[in-house]
C-alpha positions as CSV (number, residue, x, y, z in Angstrom):
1,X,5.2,-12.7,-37.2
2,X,3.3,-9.9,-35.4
3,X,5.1,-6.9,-33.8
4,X,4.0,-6.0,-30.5
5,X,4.8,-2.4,-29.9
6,X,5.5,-2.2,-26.0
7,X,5.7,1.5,-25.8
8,X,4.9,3.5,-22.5
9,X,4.2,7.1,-21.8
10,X,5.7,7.8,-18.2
11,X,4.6,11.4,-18.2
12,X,1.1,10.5,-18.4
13,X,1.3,9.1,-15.0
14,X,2.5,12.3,-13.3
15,X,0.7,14.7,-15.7
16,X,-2.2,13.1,-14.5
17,X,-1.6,13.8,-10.6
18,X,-0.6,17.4,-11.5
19,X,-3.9,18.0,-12.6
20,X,-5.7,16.8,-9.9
21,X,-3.8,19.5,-7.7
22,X,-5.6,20.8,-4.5
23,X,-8.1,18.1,-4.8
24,X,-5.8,15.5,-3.6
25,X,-5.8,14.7,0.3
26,X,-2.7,12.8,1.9
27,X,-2.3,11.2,5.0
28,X,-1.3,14.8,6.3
29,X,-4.2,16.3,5.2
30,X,-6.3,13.0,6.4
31,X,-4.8,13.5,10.1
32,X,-5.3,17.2,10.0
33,X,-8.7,16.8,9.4
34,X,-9.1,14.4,12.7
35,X,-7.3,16.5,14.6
36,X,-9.3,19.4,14.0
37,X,-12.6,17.9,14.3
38,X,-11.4,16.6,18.1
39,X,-10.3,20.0,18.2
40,X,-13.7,21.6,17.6
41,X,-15.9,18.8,18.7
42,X,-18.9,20.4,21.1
43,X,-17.9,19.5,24.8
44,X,-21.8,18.4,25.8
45,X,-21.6,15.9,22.8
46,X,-18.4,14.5,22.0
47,X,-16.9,12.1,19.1
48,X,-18.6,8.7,19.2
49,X,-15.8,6.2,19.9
50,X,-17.0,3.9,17.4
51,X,-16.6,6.6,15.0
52,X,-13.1,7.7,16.1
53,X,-12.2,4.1,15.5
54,X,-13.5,4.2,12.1
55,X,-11.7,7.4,11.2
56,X,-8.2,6.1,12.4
57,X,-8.6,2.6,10.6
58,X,-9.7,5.0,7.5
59,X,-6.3,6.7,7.9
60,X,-4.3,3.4,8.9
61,X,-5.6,2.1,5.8
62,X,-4.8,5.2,3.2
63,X,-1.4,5.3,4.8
64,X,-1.0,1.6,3.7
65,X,-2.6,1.9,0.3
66,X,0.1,5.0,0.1
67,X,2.9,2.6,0.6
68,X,1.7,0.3,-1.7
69,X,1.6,2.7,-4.3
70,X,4.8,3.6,-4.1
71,X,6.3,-0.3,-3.9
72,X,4.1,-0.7,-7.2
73,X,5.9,2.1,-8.5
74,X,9.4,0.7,-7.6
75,X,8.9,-2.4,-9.5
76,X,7.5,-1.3,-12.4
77,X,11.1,0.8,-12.7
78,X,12.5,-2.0,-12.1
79,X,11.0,-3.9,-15.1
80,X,11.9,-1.1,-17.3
81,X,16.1,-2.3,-16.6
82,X,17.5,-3.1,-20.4
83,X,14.7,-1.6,-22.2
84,X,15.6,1.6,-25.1
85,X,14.3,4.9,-23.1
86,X,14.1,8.5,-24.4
87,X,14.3,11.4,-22.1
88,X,14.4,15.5,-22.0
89,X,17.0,16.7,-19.4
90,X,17.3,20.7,-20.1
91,X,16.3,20.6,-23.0
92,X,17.9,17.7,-24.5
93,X,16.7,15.3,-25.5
94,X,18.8,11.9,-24.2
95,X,18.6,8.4,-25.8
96,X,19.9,4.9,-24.7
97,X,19.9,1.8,-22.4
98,X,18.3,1.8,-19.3
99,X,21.2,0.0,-17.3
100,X,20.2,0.9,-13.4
101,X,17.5,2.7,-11.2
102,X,18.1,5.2,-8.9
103,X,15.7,5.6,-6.0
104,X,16.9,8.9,-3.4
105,X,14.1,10.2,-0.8
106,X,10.8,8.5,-2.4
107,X,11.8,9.8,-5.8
108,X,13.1,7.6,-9.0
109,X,15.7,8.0,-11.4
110,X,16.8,6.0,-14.3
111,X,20.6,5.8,-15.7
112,X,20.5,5.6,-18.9
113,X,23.4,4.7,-21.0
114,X,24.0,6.0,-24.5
115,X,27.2,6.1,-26.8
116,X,28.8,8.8,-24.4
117,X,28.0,8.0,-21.4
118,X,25.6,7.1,-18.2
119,X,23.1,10.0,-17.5
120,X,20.8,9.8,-14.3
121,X,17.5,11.1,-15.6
122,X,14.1,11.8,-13.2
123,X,11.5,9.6,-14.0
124,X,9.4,12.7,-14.7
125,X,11.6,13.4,-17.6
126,X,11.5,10.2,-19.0
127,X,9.4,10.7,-22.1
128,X,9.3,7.1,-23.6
129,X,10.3,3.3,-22.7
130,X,10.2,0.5,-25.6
């Protein structure tokens, strides 16, 4: 019979948005943008409707792939319920079940239960799922 190792590095995922830092534009940063660009616009030649139009649909649709993003994120928790997780939490390192998520203000958390007790880790800190 052949093992399938089901391993998953969570802390790829946000080392990986850490890194791309000041590069990264939000929706805040999208409508920003617009609103300085009406702002600043030359009087005798003004924004092109058409293009305004395009700009907000632009924004409509990051906001919505923004949303998505974070539903995808809330389900793949989700399918990580039952599953053996490791975590650090100051400095220590925490193993056990994964028998609940958390989800407070856009942010995830996973309880994990080991022989002591139920600890409600970050999913930042979550260092391996199997």
């Amino acid at each position: 019979m052949t093992e399938i190792n089901t391993t998953y590095d969570v802390s790829n995922q946000s080392n990986q948005q850490q890194k791309l830092g000041s590069t990264y534009l939000g929706k805040d940063d999208f409508l920003k943008l617009l609103v300085t660009q009406l702002r600043y616009q030359n009087p005798l030649e003004p924004m092109d409707n058409k293009e305004y139009i395009a700009q907000l649909a632009q924004f409509s649709s990051l906001e919505q792939m923004q949303n998505l993003n974070v539903q995808i994120a809330n389900l793949s928790a989700i399918s990580t319920i039952g599953k053996t997780a490791k975590a650090i939490v100051e400095q220590v390192e925490i193993e056990g079940t994964i028998k609940g998520i958390a989800f407070d203000r856009g942010r995830v958390s996973l309880i994990i239960e080991n022989e002591d007790n139920e600890v409600k880790v970050p999913i930042e800190n979550v260092a391996e799922i199997r």
